[in-house]
N, C-alpha and C positions, 0 to 999 in steps of 0.2 A: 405200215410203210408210209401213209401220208403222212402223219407226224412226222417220221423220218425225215423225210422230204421237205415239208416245212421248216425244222431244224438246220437241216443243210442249206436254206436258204440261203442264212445269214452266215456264209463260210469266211465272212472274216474275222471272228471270234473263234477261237480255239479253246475245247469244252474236255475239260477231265475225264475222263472214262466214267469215275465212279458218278461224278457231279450228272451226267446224261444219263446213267440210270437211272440216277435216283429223281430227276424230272419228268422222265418217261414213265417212272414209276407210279407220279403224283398224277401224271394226266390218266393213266389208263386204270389206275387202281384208287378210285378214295377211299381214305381210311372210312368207317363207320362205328357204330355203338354197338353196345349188346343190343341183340333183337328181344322183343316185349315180351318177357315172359311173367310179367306181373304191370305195377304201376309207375309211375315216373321216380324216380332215386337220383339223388343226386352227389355228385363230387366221390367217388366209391372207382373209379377206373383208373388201368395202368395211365401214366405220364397225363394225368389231370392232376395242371397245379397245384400248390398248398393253396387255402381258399381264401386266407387273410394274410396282405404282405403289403407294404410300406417306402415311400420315398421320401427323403427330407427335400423340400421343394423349394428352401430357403438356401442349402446349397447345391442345387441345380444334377440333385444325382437324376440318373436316368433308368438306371438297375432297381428294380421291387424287390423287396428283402426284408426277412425279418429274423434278429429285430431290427430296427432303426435307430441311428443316435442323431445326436448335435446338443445343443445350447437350447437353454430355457429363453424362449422369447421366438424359437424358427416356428414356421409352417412346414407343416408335412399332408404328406398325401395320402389314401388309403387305397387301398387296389381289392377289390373281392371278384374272385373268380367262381364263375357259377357254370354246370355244364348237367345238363340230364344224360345219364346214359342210356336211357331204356329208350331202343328207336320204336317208332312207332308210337311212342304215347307223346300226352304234350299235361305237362304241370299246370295248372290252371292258375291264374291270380298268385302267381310267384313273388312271393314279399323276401324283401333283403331287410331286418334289422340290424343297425349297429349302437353298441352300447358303449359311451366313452367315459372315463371316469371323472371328475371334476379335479383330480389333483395326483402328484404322485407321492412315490412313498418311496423313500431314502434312493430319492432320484428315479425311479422307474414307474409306468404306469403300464399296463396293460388293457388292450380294446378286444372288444369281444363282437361278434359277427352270428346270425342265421339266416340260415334260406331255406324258404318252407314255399309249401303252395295246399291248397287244396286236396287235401283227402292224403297229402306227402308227410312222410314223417321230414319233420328239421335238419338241419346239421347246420353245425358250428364248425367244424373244421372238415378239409376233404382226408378221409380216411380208405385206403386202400390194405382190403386183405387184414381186416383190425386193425391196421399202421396208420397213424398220421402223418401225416406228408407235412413235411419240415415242424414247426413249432406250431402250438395250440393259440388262436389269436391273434396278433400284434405287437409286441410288445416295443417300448418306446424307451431308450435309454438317455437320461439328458445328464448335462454338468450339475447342475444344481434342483434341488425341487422347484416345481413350478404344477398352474393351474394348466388345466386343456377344457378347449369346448370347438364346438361343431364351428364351421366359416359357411352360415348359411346361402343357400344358392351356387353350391361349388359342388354338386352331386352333376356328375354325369354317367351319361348310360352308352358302353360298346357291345353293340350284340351281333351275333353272327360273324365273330370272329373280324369285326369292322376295328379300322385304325381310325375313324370317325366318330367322333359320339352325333347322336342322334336325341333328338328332343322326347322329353319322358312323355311317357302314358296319359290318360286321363288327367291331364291339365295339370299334373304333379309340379312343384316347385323344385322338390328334391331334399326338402325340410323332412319330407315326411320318414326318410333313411333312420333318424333319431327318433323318432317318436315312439309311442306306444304301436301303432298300427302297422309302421314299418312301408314302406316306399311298393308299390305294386309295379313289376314289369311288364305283367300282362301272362299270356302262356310261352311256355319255352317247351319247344318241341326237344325230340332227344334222338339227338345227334351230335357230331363232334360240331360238325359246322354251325349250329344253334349258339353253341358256347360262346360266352364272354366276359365282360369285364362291367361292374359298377364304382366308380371311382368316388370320394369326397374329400374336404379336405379340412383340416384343423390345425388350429393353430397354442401355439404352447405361453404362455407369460410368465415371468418371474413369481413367484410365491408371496405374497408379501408379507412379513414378518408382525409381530403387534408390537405395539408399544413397548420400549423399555426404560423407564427412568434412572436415572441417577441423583442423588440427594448429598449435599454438602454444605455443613454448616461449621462454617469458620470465623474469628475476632481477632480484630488488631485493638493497639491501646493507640488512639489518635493522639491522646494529650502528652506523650511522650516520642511523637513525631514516625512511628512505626509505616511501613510503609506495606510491610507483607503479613494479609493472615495467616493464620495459625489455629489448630484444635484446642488451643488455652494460651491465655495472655494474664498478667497481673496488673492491676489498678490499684492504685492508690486512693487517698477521699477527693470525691468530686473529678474524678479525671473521666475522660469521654474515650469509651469502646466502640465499635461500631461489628455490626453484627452482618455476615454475610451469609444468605441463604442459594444455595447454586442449584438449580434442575438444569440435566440435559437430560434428551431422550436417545436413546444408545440402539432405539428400536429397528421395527420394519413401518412400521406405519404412524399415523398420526397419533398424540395422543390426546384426548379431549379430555374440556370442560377438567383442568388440573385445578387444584386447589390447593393454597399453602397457607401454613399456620404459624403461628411461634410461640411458645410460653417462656415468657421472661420472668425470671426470678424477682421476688417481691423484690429481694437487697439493690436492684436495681430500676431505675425510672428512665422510661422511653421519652427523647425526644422528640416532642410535637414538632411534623412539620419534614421531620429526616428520610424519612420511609420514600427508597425509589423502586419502582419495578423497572429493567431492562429489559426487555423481551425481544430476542432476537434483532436487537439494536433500539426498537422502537421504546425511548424514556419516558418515564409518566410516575407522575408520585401517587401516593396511593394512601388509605386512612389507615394507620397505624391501632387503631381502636379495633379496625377489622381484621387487621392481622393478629392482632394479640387475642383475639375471639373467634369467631368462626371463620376465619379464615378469608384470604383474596383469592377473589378467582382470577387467575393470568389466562384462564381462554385454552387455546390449542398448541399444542408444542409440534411442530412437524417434524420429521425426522431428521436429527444431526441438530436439531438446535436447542439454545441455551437459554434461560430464564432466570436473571438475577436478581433476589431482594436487599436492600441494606438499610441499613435502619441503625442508630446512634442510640447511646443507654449512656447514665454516669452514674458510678459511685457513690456512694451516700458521703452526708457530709460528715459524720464519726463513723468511724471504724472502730470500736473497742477493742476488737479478739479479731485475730485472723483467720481466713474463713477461704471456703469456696465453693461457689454456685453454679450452677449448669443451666445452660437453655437449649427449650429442645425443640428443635425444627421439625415440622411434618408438612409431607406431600401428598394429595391425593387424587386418583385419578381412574375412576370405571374401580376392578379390583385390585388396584395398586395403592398400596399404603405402607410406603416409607418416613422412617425418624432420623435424626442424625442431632449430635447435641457438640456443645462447645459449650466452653468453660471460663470462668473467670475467678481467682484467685486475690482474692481482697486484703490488703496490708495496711496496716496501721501505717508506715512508712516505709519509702522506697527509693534506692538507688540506682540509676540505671547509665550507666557510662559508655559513651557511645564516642568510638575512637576513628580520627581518621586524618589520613596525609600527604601531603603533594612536594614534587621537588621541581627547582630551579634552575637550569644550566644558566649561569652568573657570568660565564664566558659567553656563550651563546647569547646568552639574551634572551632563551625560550624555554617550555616548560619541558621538562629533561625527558619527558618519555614521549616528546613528538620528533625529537630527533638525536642521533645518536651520539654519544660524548666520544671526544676526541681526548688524547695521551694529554694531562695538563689542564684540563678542564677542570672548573670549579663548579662540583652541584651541592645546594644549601635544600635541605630536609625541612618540611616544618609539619611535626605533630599536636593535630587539634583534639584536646578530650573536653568531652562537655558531658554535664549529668540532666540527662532530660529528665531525675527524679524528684520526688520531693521533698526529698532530707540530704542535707550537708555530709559531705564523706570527706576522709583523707587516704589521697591517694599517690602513688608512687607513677612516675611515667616510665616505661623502658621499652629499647628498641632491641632487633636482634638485627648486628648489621654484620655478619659473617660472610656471607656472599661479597657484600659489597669490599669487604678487607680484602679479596683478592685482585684487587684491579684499581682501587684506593687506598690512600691514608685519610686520618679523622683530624682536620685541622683546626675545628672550631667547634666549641659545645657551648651552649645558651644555658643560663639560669643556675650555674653551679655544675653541672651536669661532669661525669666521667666517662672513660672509656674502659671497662671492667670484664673477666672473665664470666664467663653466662655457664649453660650445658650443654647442649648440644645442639646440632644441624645449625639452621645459624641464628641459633639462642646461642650460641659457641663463645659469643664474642656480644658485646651490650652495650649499647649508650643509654647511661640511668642517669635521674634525675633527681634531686631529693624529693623528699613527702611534701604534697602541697595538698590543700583544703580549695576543694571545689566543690562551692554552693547548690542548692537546689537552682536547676535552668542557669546553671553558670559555666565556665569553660576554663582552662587555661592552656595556655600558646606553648611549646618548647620547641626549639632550633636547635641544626647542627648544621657541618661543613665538612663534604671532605674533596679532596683534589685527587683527578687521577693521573694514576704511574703513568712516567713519561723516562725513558722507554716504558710501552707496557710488555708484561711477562709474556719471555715467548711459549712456555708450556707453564700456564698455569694451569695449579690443582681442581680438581671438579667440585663445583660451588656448590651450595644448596639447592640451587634449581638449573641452571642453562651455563656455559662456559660461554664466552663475551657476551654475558648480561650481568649484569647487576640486580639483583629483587631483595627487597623485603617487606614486609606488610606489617601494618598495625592500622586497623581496623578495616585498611583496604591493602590492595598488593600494588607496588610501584615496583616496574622492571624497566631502568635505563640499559640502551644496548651500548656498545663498545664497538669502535670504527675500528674492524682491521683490515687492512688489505686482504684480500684474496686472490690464489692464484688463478689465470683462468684455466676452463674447463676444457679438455681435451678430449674430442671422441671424431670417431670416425663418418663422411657424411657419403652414403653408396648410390650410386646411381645405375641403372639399367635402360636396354633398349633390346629393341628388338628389328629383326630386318631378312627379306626374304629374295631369293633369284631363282627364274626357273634353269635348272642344269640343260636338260632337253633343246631349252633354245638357245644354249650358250650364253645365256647373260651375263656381263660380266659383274657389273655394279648392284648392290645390296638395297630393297627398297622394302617401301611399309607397304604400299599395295603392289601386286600385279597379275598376271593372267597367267593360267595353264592351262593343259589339255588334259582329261581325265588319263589317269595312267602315268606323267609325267612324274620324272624324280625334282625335289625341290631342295633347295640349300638354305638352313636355318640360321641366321649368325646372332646373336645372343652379345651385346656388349656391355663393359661394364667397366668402371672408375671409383676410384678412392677419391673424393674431392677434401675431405675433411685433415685434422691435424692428431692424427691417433691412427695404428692399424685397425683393421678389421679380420679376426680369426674367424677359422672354421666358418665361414659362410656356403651354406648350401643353396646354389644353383641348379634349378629344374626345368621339365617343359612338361606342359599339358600338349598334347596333342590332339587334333581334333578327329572328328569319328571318319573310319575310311581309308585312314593315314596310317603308316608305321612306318618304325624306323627304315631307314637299308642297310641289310643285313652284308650288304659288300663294303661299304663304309666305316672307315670308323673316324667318331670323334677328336676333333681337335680343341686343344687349350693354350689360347697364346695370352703370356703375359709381360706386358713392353717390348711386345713384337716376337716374344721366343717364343716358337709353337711344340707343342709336343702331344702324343695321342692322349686318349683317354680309354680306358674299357668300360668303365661305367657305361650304364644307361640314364640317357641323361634325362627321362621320364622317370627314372628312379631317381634322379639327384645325383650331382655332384659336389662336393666340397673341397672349396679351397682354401689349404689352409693359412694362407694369409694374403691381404690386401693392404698393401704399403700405404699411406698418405702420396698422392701422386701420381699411383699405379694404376693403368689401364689396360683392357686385356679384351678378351671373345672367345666364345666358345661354337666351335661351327659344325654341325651335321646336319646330315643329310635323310629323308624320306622319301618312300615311296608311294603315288597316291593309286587310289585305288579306278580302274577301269570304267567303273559301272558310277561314277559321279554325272549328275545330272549336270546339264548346263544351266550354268549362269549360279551355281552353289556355290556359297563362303564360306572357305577355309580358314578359319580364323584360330592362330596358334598361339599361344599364351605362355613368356617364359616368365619366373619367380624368381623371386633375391630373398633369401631368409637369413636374416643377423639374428639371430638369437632372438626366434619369435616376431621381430619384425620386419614384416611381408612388402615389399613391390613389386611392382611386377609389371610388364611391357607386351607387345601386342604387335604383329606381322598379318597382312589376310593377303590370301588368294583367292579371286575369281576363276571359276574352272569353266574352259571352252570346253562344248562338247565337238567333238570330231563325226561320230557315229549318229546317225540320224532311225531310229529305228520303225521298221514299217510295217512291226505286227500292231494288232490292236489288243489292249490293254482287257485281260482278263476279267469279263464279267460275274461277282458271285451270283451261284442260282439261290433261288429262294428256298427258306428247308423245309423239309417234305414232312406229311405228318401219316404217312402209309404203314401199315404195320410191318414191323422189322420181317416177317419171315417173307412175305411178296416183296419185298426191296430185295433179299437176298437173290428168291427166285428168278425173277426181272435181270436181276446184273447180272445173274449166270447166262443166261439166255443171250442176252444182248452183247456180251464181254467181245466176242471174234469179231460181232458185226462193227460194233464202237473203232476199234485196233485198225478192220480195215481203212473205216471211214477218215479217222485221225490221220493216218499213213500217208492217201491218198490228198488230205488238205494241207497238211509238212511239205511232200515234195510238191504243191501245187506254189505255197507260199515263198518259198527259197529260188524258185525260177523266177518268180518276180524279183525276189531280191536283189540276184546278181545282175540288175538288168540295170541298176540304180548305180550312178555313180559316186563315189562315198568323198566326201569335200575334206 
């Protein structure tokens, strides 16, 4: 009964029936252990934790659990629960080893835990009844593979059931948890209240990947103006190739001390003096003699970057028989050894015709594809072909101007030239030229003319490539656009608002903020407009409502559109749809809610209505500040702490105590409510 009494002390806290048992039951009855019927044992009893469990500490969980996740790179925690159950004995020099592994395996790692002492058989996990209690270990589940190791000096020690840790034993660090010998806590007596917690903590990293190179060995023909490599080019006698050698490393990590080679075919001679290395921007020429031999060493390739060699060769100066030769590039790097080879195709002589052409707006005055041609415009063509080879050819010039026939006529051709049927797309239609002889490194010019349709066609046929453009290509693409008027665009432009009154106080005018009394009905108006030059269909109108809040169920919604109102039965937290919004039309949608009693003061009611046109969302915004009326003068329920007594004396206890509780409660209710009425409520 003095406990009793003490309890009732503090009679302005009102205490659960079952919750006073079960405190009465923690003060007059402590749980304990089995009694010593042999030596200290440990983690083997009902409701003793699993003995290894886990927090990511990097997102601030609070919960021990296993397994554990997150991201390669977090810190986590480790939690081992130790507890003797044999009362009376005490474990001697009780060591905690934990084992972590240095990496994971297709994302997951697993840690491993014992607790052992003197003369105690070990355990790794607490096992009750042959049952392990939750999972065996630790286990850590991350995004990607990654390394783990100990965060030295992060071991602490809770004993005695303390929410304190407390400085370790013998001058320990707390290093010694990893080690061979394993961290000493001293003796752990056996009982519940001995029980505790040894924590550490480790941290996770990315994995890091090895090296991966990449090897590409491409040639252009410089003496014939080339501008892009390629796996094989042709040369002529004496013409200049230039050889590109490309590393990147595709890896995880650095790659070292690379090394690259070239063997250049006899048929060809390196120019002294050519040879550059780029390394990750840094240029430096480099001796060609060591590239053709043992190799240049480029150093370290770090990851994501790129290593280039180029280096110039020419053709022999006869070429009897046509031929072709290969060069073959190698990388080397630790056990990476890559080839890659490019080619050259050697010709006694060579043609190579390289076609290309720009046009004129002649009315304008500017180059016809920076601005657009008008009905009447005069644009002049002109096709440059030129032989960067080394032997004289005869060659025919022709254009495919089919596209352009639909939006012009062809009123001028240069050099003889005609206007002729072609085949097809817009080869359909052709401006040829007769045969002309253009020399090795020579060129020659052809021009045309055409003027566009003025009217132009108001449905014309679908071009070769775009309707109001004009394209066609010879050796590049030229696409003039065509000025047409167009009509403008018409769409609809919606707007929303939102606006709130409390009913209760008769307001009459609509506002974004204002005050209520918890419990009060409120009036939502929801407004809305067509500002734009187009309807707006099927628009769905909605309301979020905020927590606390519900409709009223005596109301119904209203729909006025240019002042004509009419109900609604929808709900308008389901949505309403209307099905059209005129250009001009303005309109509201208004009901009403009921708030809920039990709203705290000085809570924001903030209600949110939605405008949906076909996926696109606005949406508007009303809040209320809720007064409170009711001032309340109980005090606010304290939880007891949880008890750790064995369930059948909880039972026993509650029975026992159950009438006395009932009366006690009874007697603090009616004491509390005669205060109450004493209070006058504002």
């Amino acid at each position: 009964m003095n406990i009793l009494k003490k309890i009732m002390k503090y009679g302005k806290y009102i205490f659960g029936v079952a919750a006073l048992a079960a405190l009465l039951s923690q003060l007059i009855s402590p749980a304990v252990s089995m009694n010593a019927d042999g030596g200290p044992r440990f983690n083997f009893m009902n409701n003793d934790y699993e003995m290894f469990q886990g927090r990511n500490f990097t997102n601030n969980e609070t919960v021990s659990k296993d397994p554990v996740s997150g991201n390669a790179g977090d810190v986590f925690l480790g939690y081992i629960y130790y507890h003797n159950g044999m009362a009376g004995t005490t474990a001697e020099n009780t060591k905690i080893k934990v084992n972590i592994p240095r990496e994971t395996t297709s994302n997951t790692a697993k840690l491993s835990a014992t607790i052992s002492a003197d003369d105690v058989a070990a355990v790794s996990d607490t096992i009750v009844e042959g049952q392990i209690i939750g999972l065996s270990g630790l286990t850590v589940n991350l995004d990607q593979d990654a390394t783990l190791e100990f965060v030295p000096g992060s071991t602490k020690w809770f004993p005695n059931k303390s929410k304190i840790a407390v400085g370790l034993p013998f001058d320990q660090s707390g290093n010694e948890i990893v080690s061979s010998s394993g961290l000493n806590i001293g003796g752990i007596e056996g009982c519940w209240q001995f029980s505790g917690f040894v924590t550490f903590a480790f941290k996770t990293k990315v994995k890091a990947q090895p090296a991966s190179l990449t090897l590409a060995k491409t040639v252009k023909n410089e003496s014939r103006g080339q501008t892009a490599f390629g796996e094989s080019v042709a040369a002529s006698k004496n013409e200049k190739v230039q050889f590109k050698i490309e590393t990147v490393n595709n890896g995880g990590s650095v790659a070292e001390n690379v090394i690259a080679s070239d063997q250049l075919p006899s048929d060809l001679s390196v120019v002294v003096g050519s040879a550059r290395l780029d390394n990750a921007g840094a240029i430096s020429t480099i001796s060609e003699a060591s590239l053709l031999s043992s190799g240049v060493n480029i150093g370290n390739l770090a990851v994501g970057a790129k290593a280039t060699i180029t280096f110039e060769a020419t053709a022999p100066a006869n070429i009897l028989t046509p031929k072709t030769v290969t060069n073959i590039a190698r990388v080397i790097s630790g056990n990476i050894n890559l080839t890659d080879t490019a080619q050259v195709s050697l010709e006694a002589g060579v043609v190579n015709i390289v076609q290309s052409k720009s046009a004129y707006n002649q009315t304008q005055k500017v180059d016809a594809t920076q601005r657009a041609a008008g009905p009447g415009d005069v644009i002049e063509y002109t096709l440059v072909t030129k032989n960067t080879g080394n032997a004289d050819t005869d060659y025919v010039v022709s254009d495919g101007v089919a596209d352009i026939l639909e939006y012009a006529d062809v009123t001028n051709i240069s050099d003889g030239g005609s206007q002729v049927a072609g085949t097809s797309g817009n080869d359909a239609q052709l401006v040829t030229y007769p045969s002309a002889k253009i020399v090795a490194n020579g060129e020659i010019v052809r021009k045309f003319s055409v003027k566009v349709k003025n009217p132009l066609p108001v449905n014309p046929a679908n071009g070769y490539h775009f309707d109001d453009k004009m394209f066609n290509f010879y050796g590049n693409g030229i696409t003039i656009c065509i000025a047409r008027p167009t009509p403008p665009v018409k769409m609809a432009e919606l707007r929303i608002d939102k606006f709130v009154r409390d009913v209760n106080k008769n307001e009459l005018d609509y506002v974004k903020l204002n005050t209520a009394y918890a419990g009060d009905t409120l009036e939502y108006k929801i407004t809305f407009e067509n500002s734009g030059n187009a309807p707006a269909d099927y628009v769905k109108i909605s309301d979020a409502l905020p927590a606390n809040v519900i409709l009223d169920p005596s109301a119904s919604a209203v729909l006025a559109i240019n002042g004509q109102e009419n109900s609604i039965t929808e709900k308008i937290t389901d949505g309403y749809v209307v099905k059209t919004i005129m250009p001009g039309d303005k309109g509201y949608i208004r009901f009403r809610v009921v708030t809920s009693s039990g709203l705290a003061d000085n809570e924001r009611l903030k209600n949110t209505a939605y405008l949906d046109d076909h996926g696109k969302v606005i949406s508007a915004q009303a809040e209320t500040i809720v007064k409170q009326k009711v001032v309340s003068v109980l005090a606010p329920l304290k939880a007891l702490p949880k008890t750790g007594a064995p369930l059948g004396v909880g039972i026993s206890l509650f029975a026992s105590l159950f009438t006395t509780a009932n009366v006690i409660l009874l007697k603090q209710k009616k004491a509390l409510l005669a205060a109450a009425r004493k209070i006058t409520l504002s």
